[in-house]
C-alpha positions as a printed NumPy array, in Angstrom:
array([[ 59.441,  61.115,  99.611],
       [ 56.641,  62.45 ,  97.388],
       [ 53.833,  60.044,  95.617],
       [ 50.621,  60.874,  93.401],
       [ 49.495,  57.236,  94.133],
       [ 46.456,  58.425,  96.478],
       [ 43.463,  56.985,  97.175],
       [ 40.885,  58.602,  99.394],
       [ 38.053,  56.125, 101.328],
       [ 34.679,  57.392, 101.888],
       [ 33.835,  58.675, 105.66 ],
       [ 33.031,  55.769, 108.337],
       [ 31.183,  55.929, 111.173],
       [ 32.804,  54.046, 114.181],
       [ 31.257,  52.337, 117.245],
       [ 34.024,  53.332, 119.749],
       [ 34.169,  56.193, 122.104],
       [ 35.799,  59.358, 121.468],
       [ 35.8  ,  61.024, 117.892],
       [ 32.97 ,  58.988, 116.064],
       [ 33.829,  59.469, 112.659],
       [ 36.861,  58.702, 110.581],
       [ 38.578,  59.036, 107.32 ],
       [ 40.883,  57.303, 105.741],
       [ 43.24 ,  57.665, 102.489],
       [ 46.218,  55.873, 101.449],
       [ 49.529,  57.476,  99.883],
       [ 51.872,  55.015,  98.04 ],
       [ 49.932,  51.975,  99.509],
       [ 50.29 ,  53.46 , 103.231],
       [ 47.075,  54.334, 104.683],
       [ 46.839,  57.469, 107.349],
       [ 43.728,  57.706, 109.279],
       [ 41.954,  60.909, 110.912],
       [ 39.308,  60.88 , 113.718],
       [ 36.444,  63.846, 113.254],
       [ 33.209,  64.693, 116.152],
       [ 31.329,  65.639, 113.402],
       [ 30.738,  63.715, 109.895],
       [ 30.445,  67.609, 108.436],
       [ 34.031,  67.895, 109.1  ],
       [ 35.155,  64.998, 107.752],
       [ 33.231,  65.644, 104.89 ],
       [ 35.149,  68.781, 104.339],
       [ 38.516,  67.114, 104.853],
       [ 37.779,  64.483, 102.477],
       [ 36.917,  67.008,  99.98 ],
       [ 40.34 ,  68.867, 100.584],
       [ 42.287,  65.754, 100.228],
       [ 40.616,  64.502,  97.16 ],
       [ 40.897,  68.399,  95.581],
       [ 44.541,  68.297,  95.546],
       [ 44.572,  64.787,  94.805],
       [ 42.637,  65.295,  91.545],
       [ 44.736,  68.898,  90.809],
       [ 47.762,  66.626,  90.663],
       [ 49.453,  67.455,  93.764],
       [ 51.757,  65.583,  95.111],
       [ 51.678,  63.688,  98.531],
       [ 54.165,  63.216, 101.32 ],
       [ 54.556,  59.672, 102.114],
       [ 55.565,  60.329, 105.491],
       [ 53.007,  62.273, 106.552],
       [ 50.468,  61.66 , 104.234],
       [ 49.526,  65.217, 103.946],
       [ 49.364,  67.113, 100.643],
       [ 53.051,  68.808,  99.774],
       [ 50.861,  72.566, 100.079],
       [ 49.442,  71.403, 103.222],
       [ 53.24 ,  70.015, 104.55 ],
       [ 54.473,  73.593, 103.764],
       [ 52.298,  75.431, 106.014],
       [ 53.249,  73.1  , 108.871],
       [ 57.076,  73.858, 108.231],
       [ 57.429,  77.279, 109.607],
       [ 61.057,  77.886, 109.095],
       [ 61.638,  81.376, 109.751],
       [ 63.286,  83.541, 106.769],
       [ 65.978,  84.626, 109.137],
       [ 67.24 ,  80.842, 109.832],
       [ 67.023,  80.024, 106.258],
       [ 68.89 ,  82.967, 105.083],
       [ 71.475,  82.469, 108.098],
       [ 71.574,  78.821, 107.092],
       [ 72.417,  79.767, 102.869],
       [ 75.057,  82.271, 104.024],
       [ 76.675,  79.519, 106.454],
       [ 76.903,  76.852, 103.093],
       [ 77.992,  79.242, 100.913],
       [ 80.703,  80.609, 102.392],
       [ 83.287,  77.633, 102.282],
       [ 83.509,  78.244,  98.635],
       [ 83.172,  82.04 ,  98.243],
       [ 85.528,  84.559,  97.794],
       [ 85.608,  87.2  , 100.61 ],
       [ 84.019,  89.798,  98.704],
       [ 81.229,  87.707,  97.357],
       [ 80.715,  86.847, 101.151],
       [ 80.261,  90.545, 101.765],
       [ 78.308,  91.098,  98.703],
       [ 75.685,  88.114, 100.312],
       [ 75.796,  89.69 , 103.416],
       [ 74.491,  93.167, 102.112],
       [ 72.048,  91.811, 100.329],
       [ 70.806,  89.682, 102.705],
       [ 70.601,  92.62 , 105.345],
       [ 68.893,  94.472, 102.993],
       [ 66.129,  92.175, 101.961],
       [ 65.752,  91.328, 105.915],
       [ 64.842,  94.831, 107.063],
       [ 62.474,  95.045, 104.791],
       [ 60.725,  92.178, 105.705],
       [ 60.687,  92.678, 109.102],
       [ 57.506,  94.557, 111.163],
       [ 57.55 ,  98.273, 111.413],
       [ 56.07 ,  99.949, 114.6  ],
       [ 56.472,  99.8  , 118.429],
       [ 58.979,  97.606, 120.155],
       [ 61.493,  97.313, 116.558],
       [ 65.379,  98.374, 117.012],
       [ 67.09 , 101.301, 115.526],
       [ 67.336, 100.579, 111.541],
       [ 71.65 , 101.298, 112.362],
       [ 71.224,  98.31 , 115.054],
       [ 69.003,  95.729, 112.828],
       [ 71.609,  96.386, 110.006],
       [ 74.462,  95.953, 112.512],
       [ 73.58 ,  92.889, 113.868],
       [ 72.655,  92.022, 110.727],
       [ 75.593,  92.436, 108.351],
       [ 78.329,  91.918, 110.822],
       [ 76.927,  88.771, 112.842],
       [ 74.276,  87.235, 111.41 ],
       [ 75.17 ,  87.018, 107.884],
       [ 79.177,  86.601, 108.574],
       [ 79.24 ,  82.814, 109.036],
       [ 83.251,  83.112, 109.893],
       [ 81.727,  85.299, 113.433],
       [ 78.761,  82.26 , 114.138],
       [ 80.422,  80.129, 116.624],
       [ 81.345,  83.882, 118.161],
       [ 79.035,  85.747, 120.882],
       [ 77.86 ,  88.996, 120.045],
       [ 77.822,  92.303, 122.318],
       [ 74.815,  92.296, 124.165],
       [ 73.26 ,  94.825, 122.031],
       [ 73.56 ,  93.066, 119.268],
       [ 72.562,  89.806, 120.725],
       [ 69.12 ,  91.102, 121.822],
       [ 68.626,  92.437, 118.233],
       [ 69.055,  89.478, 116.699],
       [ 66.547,  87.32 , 119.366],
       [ 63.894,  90.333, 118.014],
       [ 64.909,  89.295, 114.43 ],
       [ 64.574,  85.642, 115.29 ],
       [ 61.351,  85.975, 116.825],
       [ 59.39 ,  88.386, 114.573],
       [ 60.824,  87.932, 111.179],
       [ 57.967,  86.133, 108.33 ],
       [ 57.906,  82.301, 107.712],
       [ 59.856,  81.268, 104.105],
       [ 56.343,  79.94 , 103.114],
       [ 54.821,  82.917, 103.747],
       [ 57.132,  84.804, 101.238],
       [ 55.465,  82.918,  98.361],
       [ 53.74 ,  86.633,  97.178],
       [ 54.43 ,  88.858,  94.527],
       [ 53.841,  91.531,  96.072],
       [ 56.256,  91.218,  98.959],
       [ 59.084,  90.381,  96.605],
       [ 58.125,  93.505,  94.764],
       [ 58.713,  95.476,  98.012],
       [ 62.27 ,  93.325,  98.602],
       [ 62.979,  94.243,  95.494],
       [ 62.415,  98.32 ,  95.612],
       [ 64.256,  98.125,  98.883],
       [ 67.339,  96.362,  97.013],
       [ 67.427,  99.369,  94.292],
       [ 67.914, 102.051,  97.141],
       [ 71.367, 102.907,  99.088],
       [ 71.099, 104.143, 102.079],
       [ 70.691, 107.305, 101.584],
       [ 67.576, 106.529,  99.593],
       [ 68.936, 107.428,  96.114],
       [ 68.786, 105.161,  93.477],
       [ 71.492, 102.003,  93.647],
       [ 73.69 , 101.601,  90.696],
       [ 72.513,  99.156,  88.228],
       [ 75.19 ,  96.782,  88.245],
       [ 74.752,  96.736,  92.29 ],
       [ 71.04 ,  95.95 ,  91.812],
       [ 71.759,  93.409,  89.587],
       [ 74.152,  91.611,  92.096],
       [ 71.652,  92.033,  95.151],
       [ 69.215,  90.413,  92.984],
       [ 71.028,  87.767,  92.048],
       [ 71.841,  86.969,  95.859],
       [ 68.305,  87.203,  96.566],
       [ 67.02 ,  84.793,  94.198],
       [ 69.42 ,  82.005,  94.92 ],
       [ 68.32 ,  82.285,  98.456],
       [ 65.002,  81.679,  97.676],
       [ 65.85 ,  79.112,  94.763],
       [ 67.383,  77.172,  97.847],
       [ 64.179,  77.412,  99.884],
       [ 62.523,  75.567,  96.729],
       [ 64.935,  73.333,  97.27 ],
       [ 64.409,  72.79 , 100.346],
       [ 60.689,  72.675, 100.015],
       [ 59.899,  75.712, 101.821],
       [ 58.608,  77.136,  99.21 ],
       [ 56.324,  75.547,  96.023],
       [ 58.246,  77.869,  93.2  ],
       [ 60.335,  81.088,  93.4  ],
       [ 58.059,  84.237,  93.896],
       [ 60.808,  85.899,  92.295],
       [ 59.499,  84.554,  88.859],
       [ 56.041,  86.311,  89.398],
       [ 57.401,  89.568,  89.427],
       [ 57.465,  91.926,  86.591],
       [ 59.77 ,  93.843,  87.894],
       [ 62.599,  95.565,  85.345],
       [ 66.023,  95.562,  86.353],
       [ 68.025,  98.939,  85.858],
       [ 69.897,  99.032,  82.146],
       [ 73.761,  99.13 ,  83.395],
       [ 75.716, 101.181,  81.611],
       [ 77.951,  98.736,  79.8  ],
       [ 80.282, 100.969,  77.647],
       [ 82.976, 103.335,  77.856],
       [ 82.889, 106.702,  78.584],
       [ 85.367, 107.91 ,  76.224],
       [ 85.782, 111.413,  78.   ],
       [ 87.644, 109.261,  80.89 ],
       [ 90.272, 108.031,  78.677],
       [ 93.568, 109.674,  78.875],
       [ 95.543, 110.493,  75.945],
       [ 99.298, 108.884,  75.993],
       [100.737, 113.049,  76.736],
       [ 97.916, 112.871,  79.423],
       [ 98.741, 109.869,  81.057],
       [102.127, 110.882,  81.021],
       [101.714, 113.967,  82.393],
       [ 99.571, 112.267,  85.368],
       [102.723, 109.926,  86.055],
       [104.732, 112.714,  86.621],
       [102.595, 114.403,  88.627],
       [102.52 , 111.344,  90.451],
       [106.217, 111.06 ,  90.757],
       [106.33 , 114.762,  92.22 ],
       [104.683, 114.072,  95.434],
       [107.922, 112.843,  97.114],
       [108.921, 109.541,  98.366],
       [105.274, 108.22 ,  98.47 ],
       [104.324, 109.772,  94.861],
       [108.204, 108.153,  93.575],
       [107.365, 104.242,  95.159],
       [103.489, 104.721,  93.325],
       [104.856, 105.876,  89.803],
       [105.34 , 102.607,  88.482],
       [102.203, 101.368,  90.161],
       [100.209, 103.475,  88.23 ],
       [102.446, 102.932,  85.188],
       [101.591,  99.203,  85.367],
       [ 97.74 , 100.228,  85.165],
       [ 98.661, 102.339,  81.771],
       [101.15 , 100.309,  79.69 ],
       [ 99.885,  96.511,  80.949],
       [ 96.286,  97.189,  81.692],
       [ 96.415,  95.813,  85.158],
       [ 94.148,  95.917,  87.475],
       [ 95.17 ,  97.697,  90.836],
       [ 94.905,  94.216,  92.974],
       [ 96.94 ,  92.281,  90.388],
       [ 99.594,  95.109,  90.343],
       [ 99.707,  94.482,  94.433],
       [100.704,  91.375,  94.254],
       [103.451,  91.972,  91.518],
       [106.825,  90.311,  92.426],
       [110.389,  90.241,  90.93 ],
       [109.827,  86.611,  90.021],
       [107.109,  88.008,  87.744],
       [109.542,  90.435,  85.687],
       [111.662,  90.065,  82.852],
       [113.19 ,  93.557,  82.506],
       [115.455,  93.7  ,  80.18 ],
       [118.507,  96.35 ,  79.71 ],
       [116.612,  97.022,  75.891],
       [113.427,  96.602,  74.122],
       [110.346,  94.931,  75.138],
       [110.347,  92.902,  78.938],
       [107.419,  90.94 ,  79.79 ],
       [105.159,  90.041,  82.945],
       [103.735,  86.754,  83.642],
       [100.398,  87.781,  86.059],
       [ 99.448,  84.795,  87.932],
       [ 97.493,  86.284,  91.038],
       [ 95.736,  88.92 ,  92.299],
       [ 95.397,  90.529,  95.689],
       [ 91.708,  92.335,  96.39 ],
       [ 91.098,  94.709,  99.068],
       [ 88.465,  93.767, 101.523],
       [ 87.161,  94.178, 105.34 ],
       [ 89.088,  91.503, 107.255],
       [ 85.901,  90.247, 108.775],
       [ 85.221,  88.552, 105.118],
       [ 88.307,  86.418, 105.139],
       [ 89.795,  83.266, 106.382],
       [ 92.855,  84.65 , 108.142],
       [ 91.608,  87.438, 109.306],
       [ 93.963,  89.816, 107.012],
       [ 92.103,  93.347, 104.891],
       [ 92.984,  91.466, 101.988],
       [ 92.667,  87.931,  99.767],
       [ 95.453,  86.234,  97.937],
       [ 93.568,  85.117,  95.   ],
       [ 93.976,  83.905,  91.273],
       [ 93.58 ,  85.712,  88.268],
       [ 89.826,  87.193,  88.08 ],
       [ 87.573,  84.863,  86.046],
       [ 90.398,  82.282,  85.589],
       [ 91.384,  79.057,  87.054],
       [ 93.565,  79.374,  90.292],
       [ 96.8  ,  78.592,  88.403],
       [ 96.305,  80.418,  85.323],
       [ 98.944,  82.352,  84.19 ],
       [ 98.468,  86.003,  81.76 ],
       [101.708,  86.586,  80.142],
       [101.925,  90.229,  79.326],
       [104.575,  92.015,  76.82 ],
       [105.452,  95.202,  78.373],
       [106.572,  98.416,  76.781],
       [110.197,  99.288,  76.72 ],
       [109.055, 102.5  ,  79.071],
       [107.055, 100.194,  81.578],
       [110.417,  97.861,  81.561],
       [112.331, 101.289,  82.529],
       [109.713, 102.542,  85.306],
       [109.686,  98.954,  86.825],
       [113.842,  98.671,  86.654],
       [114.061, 102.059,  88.298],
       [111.584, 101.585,  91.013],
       [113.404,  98.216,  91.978],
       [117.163,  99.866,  92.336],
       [115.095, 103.009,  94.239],
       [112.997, 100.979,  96.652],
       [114.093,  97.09 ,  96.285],
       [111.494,  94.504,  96.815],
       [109.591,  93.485,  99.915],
       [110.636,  89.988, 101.844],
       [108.266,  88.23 ,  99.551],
       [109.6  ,  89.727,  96.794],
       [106.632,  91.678,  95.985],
       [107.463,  95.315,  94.074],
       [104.799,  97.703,  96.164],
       [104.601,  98.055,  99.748],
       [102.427, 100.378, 102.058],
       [104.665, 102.946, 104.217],
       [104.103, 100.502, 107.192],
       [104.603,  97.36 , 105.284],
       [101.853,  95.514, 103.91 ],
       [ 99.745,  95.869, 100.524],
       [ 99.085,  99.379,  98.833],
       [ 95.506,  99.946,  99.869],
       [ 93.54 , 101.963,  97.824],
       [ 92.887, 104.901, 100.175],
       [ 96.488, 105.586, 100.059],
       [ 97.234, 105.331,  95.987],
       [ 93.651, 107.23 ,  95.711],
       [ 95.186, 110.512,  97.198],
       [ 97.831, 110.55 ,  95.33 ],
       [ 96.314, 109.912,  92.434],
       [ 93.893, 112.549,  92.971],
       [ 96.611, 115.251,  94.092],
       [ 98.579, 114.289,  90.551],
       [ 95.017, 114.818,  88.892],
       [ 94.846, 118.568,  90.513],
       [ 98.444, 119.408,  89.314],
       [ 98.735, 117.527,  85.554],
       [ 94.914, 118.053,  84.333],
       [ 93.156, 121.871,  83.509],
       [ 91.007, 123.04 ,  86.36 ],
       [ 87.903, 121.877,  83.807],
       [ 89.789, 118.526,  83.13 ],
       [ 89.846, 117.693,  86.617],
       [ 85.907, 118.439,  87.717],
       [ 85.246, 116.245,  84.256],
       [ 85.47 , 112.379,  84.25 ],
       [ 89.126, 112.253,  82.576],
       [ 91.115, 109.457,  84.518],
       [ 88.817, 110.177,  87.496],
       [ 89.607, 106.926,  89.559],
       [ 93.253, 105.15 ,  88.467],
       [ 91.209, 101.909,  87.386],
       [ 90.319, 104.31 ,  84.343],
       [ 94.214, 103.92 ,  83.096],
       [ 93.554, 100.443,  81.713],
       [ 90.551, 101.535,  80.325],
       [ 93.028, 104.044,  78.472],
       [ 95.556, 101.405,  78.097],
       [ 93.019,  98.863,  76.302],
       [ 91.306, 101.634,  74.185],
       [ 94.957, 102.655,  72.742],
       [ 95.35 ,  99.381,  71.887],
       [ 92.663,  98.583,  69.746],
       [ 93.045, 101.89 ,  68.42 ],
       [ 97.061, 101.198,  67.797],
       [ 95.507,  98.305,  65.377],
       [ 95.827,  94.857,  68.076],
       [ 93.49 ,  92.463,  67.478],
       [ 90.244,  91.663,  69.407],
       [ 91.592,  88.249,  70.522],
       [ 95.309,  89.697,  71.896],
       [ 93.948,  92.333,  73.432],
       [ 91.506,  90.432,  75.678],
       [ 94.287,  87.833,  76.277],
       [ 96.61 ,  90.652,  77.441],
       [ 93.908,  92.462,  78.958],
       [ 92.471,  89.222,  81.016],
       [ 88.814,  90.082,  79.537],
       [ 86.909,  87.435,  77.365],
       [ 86.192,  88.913,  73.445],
       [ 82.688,  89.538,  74.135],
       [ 82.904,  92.196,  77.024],
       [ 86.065,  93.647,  75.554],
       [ 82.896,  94.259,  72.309],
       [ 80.275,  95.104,  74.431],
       [ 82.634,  97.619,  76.645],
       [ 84.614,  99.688,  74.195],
       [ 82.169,  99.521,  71.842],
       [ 82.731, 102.972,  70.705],
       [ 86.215, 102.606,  70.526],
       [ 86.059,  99.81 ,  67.733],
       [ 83.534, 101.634,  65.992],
       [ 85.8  , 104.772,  65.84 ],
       [ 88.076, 102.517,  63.896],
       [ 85.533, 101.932,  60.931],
       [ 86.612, 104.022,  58.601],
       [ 90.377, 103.069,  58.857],
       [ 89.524,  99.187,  58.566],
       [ 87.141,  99.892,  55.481],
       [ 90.756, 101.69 ,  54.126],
       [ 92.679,  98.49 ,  54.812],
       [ 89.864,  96.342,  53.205],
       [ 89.658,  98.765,  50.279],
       [ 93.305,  98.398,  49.893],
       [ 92.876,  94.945,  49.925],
       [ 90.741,  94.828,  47.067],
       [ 93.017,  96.994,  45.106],
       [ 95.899,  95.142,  45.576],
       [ 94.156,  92.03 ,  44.607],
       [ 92.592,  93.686,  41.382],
       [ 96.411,  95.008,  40.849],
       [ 97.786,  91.452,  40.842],
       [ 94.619,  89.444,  38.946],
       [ 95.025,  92.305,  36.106],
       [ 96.628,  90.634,  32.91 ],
       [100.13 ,  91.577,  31.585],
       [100.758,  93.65 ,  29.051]])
């Protein structure tokens, strides 16, 4: 416990052998004694006790030592600490937050760590790093032996948490965490996320007393501006996305089983690991008209290393939603046909999910993402295909939102449909709503009309 009760006696000289002088303070009533040879040094102590005394610091009631003083003694080592956050955060985090922790994590520790004679390989620090020391489901494992000397260097020679309390180290962290590995320029958004990792380490260390505030605050230090709208020259047209479906289709039995995969991107605006978990239970297809899907899961693709079982993949809610949420989604009557088609052509899997890899399993992306780019090679202009257009198959819901709120649905339906809150689906397609002006100040000019028309007296 902490106090500012302290009281601090003047120096005494004692008659006993040994150290001849002696102070004495008390902190919450408790008094803590300290022998001295010389009154000079007691002198001095006294006057460091009573200086953070009378700057309002606060005293350990343990030790009796000022809380600055207390820090210095603790010498936790930034590796333990940062070993210690990943090990209580990952109980609670999705598997790839866990990675995303990890990277950052292995990042900001090479950095910190001393250059020069005797250091591993940069490939063996991050190694050890990534895969064993920051993957709390691998602790209670034993590393190769490699590794495992590594990580006694990193033990032994990485910085104190108190000694992290600088501005300009944290700048350096921080330069580091903007780089890949290459040495080119991170993208924003992965900045941003790196940062964020690094700063609720250290807000635990505060916690934990290892540190007196967050360094992190002391830095002016601007994060990259993220690109946060749409680049309209990757939306597809409705011919266009068409056109890429069949292209899709014409790759044979692989290209066949992905068409509707793709078409549940364009006409529902899923994204690729909700569309992997898709079942027949989820379906209503009928013979006519509209059918509808009722999304309750999702299925993300990650290193196996990340998750609980051990499988390249997470079963996982709805992202940004509670774990039972359910998205109901009204379906096109040509995403009801692609969907009834691709059940009486391939069936369903035991679980009764809709896509399946050749050797069983979930549709990873390295498979769809050849296809997808062979279909972009034969549907798309030899100029369409080295632009952005549909580039990646995540940018068919961006086509399948934009046409949409172009088609005239509301803000609020698309972003239920979509599974996106109001304010991103703003922010995002930004340039897509404002295309619209001029054909909402039509309606609203209408509007007026009309009303004029029916206020206007009879003849």
């Amino acid at each position: 416990m902490q106090s500012y009760d302290v009281r601090v006696w003047n120096v005494r000289r004692r008659t006993s052998k040994g150290a001849p002088y002696q102070l004495r303070w008390t902190v919450d009533g408790k008094v803590f004694p300290e022998p001295f040879l010389t009154k000079t040094l007691a002198e001095a102590r006294r006057a460091k006790l009573m200086t953070a005394a009378r700057s309002g610091e606060a005293f350990d009631t343990e030790t009796g030592l000022p809380i600055s003083e207390l820090r210095q003694l603790n010498r936790t080592s930034w590796y333990t600490h940062a070993r210690d956050h990943v090990a209580m955060k990952w109980p609670h985090a999705a598997a790839k937050h866990r990675a995303s922790i990890a990277e950052s994590l292995t990042i900001a520790t090479l950095s910190l760590l001393p250059t020069g004679k005797g250091r591993p390989e940069t490939e063996l620090l991050r190694r050890a790093l990534y895969q064993w020391a920051f993957n709390a489901g691998r602790h209670d494992e034993t590393p190769p032996e490699a590794e495992a000397q590594t990580l006694a260097w990193i033990k032994k020679n990485a910085p104190a948490v108190v000694d992290l309390d600088s501005a300009k180290k944290m700048r350096l962290v921080l330069d580091e965490l903007a780089k890949r590995q290459d040495g080119k320029a991170a993208a924003p958004n992965t900045v941003r996320r790196r940062r964020a990792v690094l700063n609720n380490c250290l807000r635990l260390a505060v916690e934990k007393e290892l540190l007196p505030s967050n360094p992190l605050s002391r830095v002016h230090w601007e994060l990259p501006k993220a690109v946060e709208e749409l680049d309209e020259r990757s939306v597809a047209t409705p011919a266009q996305a068409a056109a890429l479906l069949q292209a899709v289709r014409g790759q044979g039995q692989r290209g066949e089983h992905l068409t509707a995969f793709f078409g549940c991107m364009y006409y529902a605006a899923m994204r690729p690991e909700e569309v992997s978990v898709l079942s027949v239970d989820h379906c209503t297809l009928p013979e006519n008209g509209w059918g509808r899907l009722d999304l309750s899961g999702a299925r993300p693709q990650v290193g196996s290393g990340w998750t609980d079982d051990g499988m390249p993949y997470e079963e996982r809610g709805l992202k940004h939603r509670a774990r039972k949420t359910v998205r109901r989604v009204p379906i096109p009557p040509v995403l009801v046909q692609l969907l009834r088609e691709h059940i009486d052509q391939f069936g369903t899997g035991d679980d009764g999910r809709l896509f399946r890899a050749v050797r069983g399993g979930p549709v990873r992306s390295q498979e769809y993402g050849v296809v997808w780019k062979e279909a972009r090679c034969l549907a798309l202009t030899p100029a369409q295909v080295t632009s952005p257009l549909a580039r990646i198959p995540y940018d068919l819901r961006h086509a399948c939102v934009s046409f949409w709120l172009r088609s005239g649905v509301s803000l609020a339906e698309t972003a239920r449909r979509a599974g996106q809150s109001i304010a991103v689906l703003q922010r995002y397609y930004a340039k897509v709503l404002d295309g619209e002006e001029e054909r909402m100040n039509e309606l609203i000019d209408q509007g007026f009309a009309d009303q004029a028309r029916d206020e206007r007296p009879a003849p």
